[in-house]
C-alpha positions in Angstrom: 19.3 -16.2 -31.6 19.6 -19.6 -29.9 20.5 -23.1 -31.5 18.8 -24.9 -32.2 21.2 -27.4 -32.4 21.2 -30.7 -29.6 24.3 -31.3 -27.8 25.0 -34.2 -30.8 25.7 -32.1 -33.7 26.3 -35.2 -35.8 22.8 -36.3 -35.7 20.2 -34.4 -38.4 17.3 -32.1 -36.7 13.9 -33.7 -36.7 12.1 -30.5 -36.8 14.5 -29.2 -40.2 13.4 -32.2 -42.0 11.0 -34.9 -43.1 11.3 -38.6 -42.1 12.4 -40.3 -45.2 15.1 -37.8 -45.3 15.7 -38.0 -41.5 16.1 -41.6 -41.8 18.3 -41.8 -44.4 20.5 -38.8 -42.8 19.9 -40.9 -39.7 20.9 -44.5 -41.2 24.0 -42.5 -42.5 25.4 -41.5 -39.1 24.8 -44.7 -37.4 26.9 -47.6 -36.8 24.8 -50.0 -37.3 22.7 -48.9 -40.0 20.0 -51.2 -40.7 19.6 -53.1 -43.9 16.2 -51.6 -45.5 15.0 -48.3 -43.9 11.8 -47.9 -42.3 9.3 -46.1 -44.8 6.7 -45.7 -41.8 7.1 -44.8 -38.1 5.7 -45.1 -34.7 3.1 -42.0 -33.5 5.1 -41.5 -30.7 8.6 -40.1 -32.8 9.2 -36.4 -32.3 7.4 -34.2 -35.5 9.6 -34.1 -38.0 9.4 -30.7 -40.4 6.3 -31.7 -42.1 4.1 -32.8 -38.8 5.5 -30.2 -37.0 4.7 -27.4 -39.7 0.9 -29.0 -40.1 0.5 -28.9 -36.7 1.5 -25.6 -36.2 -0.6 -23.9 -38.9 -3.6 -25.6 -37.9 -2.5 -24.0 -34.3 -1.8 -20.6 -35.7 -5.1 -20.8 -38.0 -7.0 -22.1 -35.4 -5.8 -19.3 -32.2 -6.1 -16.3 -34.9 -9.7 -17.7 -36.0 -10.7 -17.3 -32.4 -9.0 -14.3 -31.4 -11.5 -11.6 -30.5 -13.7 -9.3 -33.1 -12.7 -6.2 -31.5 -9.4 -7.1 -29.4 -8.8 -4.5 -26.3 -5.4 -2.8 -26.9 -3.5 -4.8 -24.8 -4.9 -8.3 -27.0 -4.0 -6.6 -29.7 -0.5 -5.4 -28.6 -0.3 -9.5 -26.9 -0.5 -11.3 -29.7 1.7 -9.8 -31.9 4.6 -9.6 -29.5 3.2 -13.6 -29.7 3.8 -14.0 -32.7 7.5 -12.2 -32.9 8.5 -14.8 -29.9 6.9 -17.4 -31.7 8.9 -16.5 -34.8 12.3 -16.5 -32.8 11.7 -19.9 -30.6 10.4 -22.1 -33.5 12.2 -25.7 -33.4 12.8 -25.4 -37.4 15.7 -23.1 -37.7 15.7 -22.1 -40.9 11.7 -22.0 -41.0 12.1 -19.4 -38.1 14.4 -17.0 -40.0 12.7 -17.4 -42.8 9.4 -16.5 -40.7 11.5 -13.5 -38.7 12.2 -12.1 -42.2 8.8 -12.4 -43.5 7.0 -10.8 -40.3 9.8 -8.1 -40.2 8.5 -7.0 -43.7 4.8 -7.8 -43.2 4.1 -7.0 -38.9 0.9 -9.2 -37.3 -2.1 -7.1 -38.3 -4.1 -7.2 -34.8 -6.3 -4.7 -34.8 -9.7 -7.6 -35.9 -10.3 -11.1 -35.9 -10.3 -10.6 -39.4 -7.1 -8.8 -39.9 -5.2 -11.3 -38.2 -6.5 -14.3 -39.7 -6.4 -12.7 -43.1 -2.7 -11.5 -42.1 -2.0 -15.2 -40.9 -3.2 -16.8 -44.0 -1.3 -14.4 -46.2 1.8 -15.7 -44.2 1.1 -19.7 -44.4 0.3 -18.8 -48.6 4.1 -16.7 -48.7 5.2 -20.8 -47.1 2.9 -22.6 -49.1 4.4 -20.2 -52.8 8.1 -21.7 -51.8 7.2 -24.8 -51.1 5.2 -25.3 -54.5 1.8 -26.3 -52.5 -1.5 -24.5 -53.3 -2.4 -21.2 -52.0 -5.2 -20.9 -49.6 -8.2 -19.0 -50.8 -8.0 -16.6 -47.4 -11.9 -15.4 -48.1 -12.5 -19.2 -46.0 -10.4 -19.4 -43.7 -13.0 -19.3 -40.9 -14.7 -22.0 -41.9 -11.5 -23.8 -42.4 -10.7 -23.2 -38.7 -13.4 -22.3 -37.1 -17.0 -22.5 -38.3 -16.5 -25.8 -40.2 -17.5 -26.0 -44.1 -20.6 -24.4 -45.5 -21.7 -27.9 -46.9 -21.8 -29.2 -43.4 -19.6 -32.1 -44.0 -17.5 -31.3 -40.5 -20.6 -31.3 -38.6 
């Protein structure tokens, strides 16, 4: 597998963590450390792990919510040699094992638009379990990502 690593191995990885624990990591390995640390940042910082992993779900959610009915072979055989790249290039290191691991034991179901965003969901919930956030009830996530809400309130 590649590092992931940046030719500074001192400084922390953006992707591997938040920003108030990037910043303090950060304001620990610079010279001249500033006196209060920043609670908030600029839009234009590189994701840290919790941007990064929002953005990537809603991504991931978002691709398999559109991904054809009834995929031709070939989709179907596409997108889940997609997904094992994906899995082996993602900036988090540790998220991407963890994610290698997980699909090794659970493979992309691609056979339906429904199998894969069902599949996908499944995934994010396995996340969401370790991290102590709420599972996704996977019977909506087309309207989280696709259709918009059945009381209307994303039209």
């Amino acid at each position: 597998m590649p590092s992931h690593h940046s030719e500074d191995e001192d400084k922390p990885c953006r992707a591997c963590s938040d920003f108030k624990t990037w910043a303090k990591m950060q304001s620990k390995n610079s010279l001249s450390a500033p006196n209060k640390p920043s609670t908030s940042k600029p839009t234009d910082c590189p994701l840290d792990k919790d941007e990064l992993g929002r953005s990537t779900w809603g991504f991931l959610h978002s691709m398999a919510s559109y991904f054809p009915d009834k995929p031709t072979r070939k989709q179907s055989e596409q997108m889940a040699k997609f997904f094992n790249i994906f899995a082996q290039f993602y900036p988090c290191e540790p998220c991407a094992l963890d994610f290698q691991e997980d699909i090794r034991k659970h493979p992309p179901q691609t056979d339906s638009r429904d199998h894969l965003a069902k599949w996908l969901c499944d995934r994010h919930n396995t996340v969401n379990i370790k991290l102590n956030k709420p599972i996704f009830d996977c019977s909506k996530v087309h309207e989280r990502w696709r259709d918009g809400w059945l009381d209307g309130s994303c039209d």
